[in-house]
C-alpha positions as CSV (number, residue, x, y, z in Angstrom):
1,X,-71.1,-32.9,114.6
2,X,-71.3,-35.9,117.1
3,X,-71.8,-35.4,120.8
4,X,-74.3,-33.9,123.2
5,X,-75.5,-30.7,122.9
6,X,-74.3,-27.6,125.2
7,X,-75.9,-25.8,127.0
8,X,-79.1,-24.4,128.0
9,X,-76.9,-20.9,129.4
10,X,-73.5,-19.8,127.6
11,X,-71.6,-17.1,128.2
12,X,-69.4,-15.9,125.9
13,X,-66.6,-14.0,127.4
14,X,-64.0,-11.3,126.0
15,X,-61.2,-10.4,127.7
16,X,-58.6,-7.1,127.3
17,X,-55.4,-8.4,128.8
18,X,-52.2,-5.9,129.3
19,X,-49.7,-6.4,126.7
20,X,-47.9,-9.8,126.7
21,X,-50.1,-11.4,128.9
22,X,-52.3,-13.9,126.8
23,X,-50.3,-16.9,126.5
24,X,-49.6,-16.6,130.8
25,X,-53.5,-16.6,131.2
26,X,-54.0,-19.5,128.9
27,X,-51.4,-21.2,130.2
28,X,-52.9,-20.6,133.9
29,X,-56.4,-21.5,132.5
30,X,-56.1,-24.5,130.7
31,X,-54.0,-26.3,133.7
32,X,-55.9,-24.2,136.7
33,X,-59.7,-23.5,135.9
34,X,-61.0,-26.2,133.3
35,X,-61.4,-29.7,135.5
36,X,-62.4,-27.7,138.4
37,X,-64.8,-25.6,136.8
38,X,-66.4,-28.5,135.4
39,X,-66.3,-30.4,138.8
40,X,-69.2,-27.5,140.2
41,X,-71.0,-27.8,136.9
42,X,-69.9,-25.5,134.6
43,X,-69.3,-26.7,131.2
44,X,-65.7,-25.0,129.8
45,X,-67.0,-25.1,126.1
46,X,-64.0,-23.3,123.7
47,X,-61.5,-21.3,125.1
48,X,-59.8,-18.8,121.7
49,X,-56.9,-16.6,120.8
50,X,-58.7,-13.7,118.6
51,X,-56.5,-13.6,115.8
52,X,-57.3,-9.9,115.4
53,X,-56.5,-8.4,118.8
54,X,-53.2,-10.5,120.1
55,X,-54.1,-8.7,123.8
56,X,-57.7,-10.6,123.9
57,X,-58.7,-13.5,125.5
58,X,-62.2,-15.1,124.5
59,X,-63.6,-18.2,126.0
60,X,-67.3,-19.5,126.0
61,X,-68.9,-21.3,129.5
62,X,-72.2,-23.2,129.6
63,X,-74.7,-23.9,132.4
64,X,-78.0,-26.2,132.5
65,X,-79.9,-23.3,133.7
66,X,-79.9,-19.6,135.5
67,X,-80.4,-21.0,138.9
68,X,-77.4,-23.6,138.3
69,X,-75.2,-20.7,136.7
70,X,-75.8,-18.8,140.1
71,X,-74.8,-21.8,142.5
72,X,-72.2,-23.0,140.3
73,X,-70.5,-19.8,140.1
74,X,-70.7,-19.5,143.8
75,X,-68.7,-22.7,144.1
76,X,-66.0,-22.1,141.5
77,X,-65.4,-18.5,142.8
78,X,-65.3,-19.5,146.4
79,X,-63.5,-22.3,145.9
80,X,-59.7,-22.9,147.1
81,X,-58.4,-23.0,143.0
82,X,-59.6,-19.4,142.4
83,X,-58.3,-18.1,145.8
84,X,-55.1,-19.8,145.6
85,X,-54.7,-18.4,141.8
86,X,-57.3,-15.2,141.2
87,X,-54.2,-12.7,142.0
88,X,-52.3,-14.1,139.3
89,X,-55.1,-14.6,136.6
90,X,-56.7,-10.7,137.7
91,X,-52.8,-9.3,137.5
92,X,-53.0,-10.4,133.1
93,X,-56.2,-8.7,132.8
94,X,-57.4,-4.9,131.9
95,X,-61.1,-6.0,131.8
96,X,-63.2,-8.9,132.2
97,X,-66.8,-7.4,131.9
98,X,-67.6,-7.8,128.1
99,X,-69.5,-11.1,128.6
100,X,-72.8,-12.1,126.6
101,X,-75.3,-13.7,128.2
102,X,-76.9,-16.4,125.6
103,X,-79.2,-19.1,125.2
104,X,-79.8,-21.3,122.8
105,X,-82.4,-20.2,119.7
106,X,-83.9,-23.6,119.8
107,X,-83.5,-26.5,121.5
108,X,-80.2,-28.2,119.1
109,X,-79.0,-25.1,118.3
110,X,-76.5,-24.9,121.1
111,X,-72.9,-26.6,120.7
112,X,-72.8,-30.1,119.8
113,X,-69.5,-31.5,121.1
114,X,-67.8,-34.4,122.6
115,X,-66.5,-34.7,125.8
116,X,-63.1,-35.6,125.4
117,X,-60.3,-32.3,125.3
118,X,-56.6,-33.0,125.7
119,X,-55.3,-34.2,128.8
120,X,-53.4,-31.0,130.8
121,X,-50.3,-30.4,130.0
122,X,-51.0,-30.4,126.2
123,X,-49.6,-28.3,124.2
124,X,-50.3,-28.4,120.6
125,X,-52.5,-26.0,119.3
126,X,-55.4,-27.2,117.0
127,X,-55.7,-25.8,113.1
128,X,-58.9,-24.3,112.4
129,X,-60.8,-21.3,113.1
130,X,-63.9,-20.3,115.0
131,X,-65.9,-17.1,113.7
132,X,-68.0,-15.8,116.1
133,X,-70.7,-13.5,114.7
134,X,-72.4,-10.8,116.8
135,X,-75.0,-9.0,115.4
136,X,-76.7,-6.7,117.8
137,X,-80.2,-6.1,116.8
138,X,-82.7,-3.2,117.0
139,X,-85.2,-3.5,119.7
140,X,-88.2,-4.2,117.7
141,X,-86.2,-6.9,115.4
142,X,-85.3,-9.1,118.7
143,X,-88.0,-11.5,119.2
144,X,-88.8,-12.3,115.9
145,X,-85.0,-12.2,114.3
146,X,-84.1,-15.9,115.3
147,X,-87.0,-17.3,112.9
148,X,-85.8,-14.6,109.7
149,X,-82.1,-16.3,110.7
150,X,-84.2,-20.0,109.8
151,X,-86.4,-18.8,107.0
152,X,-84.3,-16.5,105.2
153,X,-80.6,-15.8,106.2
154,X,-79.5,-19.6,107.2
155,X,-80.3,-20.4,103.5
156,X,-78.4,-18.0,101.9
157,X,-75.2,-19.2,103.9
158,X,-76.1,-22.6,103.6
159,X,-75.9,-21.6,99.7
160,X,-72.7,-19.9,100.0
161,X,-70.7,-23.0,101.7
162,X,-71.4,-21.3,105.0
163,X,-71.6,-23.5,107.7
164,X,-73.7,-22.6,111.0
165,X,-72.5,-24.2,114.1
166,X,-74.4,-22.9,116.8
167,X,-76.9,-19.6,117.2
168,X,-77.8,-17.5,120.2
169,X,-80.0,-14.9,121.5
170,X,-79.5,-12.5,124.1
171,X,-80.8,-14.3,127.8
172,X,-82.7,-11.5,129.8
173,X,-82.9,-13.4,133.2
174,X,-81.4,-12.0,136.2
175,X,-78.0,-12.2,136.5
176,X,-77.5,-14.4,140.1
177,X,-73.9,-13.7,140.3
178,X,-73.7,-9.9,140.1
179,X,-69.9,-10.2,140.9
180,X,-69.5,-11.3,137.3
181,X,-71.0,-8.8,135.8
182,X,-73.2,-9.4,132.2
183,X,-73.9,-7.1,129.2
184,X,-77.4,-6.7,130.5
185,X,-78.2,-3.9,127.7
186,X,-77.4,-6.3,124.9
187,X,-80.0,-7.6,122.4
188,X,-77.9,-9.8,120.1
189,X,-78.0,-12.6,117.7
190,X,-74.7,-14.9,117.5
191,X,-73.7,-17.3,115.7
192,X,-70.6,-19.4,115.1
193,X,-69.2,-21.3,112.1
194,X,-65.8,-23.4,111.6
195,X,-63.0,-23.3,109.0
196,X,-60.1,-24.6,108.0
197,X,-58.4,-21.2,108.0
198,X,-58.7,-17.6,107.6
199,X,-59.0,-17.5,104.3
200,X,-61.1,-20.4,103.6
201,X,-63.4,-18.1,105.6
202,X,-62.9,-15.1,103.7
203,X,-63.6,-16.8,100.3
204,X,-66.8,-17.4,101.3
205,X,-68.6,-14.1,100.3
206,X,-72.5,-14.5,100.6
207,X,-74.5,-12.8,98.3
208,X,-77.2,-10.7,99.6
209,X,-76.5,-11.5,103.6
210,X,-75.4,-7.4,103.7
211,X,-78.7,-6.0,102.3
212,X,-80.8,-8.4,103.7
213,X,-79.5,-8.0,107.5
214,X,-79.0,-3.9,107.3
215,X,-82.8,-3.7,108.3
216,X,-82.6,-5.6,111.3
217,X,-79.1,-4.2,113.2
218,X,-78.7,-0.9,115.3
219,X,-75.0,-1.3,114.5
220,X,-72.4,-3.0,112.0
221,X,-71.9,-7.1,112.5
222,X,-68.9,-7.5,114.4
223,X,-67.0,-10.5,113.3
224,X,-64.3,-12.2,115.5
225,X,-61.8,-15.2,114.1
226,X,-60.9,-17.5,116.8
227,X,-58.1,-20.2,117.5
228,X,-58.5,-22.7,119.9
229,X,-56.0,-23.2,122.8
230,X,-54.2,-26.5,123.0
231,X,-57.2,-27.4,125.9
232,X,-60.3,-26.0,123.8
233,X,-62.9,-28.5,123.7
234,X,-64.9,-26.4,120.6
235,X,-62.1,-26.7,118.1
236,X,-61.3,-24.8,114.7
């Protein structure tokens, strides 16, 4: 996929919304918190209905390192745009505190995008879908998971029509910004692949992938499908 790769830091952000409240928070979002996000640094990667949970919000943010994440942070969140509208984005939400704090597992193994997104205002929602895959791994299986993902499990998707668009590993470093709180218990491995649709997806069974994961998790795979807002830069 063309474009520069992003970013060093990602977070990858769930949201539980009361009911009805997901299309008023993307709605606020995509004309309220991406240019001026990204005028402090922060780099608003995907922002995602989860087709499975209509009351979720998912979105994915990228930094150039911890110490940027910190002051950048501090700029955006005491910055006029969030005062003048954090009443009205907090009044959607139930909870905002299931966020992943990622890096990269190698150097071009982040999100390799353009940076061109719909002007605001758009509204017409992208086809595709994201899958995000979360595997959370047992303790032992952390450090040297990322290199069984290269040697062993990439292949066997690469085989299956599988395609892997980014991978992550938990990022350990101190949170900077406890305000925002971060899943700081978390050892996972995720990665992310595109589709046409739903069902492309599902058709793509991969032979093996069960058996030869099961050692490695403390707990099942949890598998999100995602659909980019009309604003999303990481589309479907």
């Amino acid at each position: 996929m063309a474009g520069e790769i992003l970013s060093p830091i990602v977070e990858l952000r769930r949201y539980t919304l009361h009911p009805g409240q997901r299309d008023v928070l993307i709605a606020l979002f995509d004309r309220e918190f991406v240019e001026t996000q990204e005028a402090v640094g922060i780099d608003v990667i995907g922002q995602f209905r989860d087709l499975d949970a209509p009351d979720h919000f998912v979105w994915l943010r990228g930094f150039p390192d911890l110490a940027a994440r910190t002051e950048a942070l501090r700029a955006f969140y005491g910055g006029p745009v969030w005062q003048a509208h954090r009443s009205a984005a907090n009044a959607t939400m139930i909870d905002s505190d299931d966020v992943l704090l990622l890096r990269p597992t190698h150097p071009e193994a982040g999100f390799r995008i353009g940076r061109d997104r719909p002007a605001p205002g758009s509204d017409t929602v992208p086809g595709g879908v994201l899958v995000a895959n979360t595997w959370h791994l047992q303790p032992a299986a952390e450090s040297g998971f990322p290199e069984v993902f290269e040697t062993v499990l990439a292949p066997m998707l690469a085989d299956a029509g599988v395609p892997v668009l980014a991978s992550f590993v938990s990022e350990h470093g101190e949170n900077g910004f406890p305000a925002l709180p971060v899943r700081e218990d978390a050892r996972v491995f995720v990665w992310f692949s595109r589709f046409p649709d739903r069902a492309a997806c599902e058709r793509r069974a991969v032979p093996g992938l069960t058996e030869a994961l099961r050692p490695h998790l403390a707990r099942p795979p949890e598998v999100a499908f995602l659909s980019p807002t009309a604003r999303s830069r990481l589309r479907g």
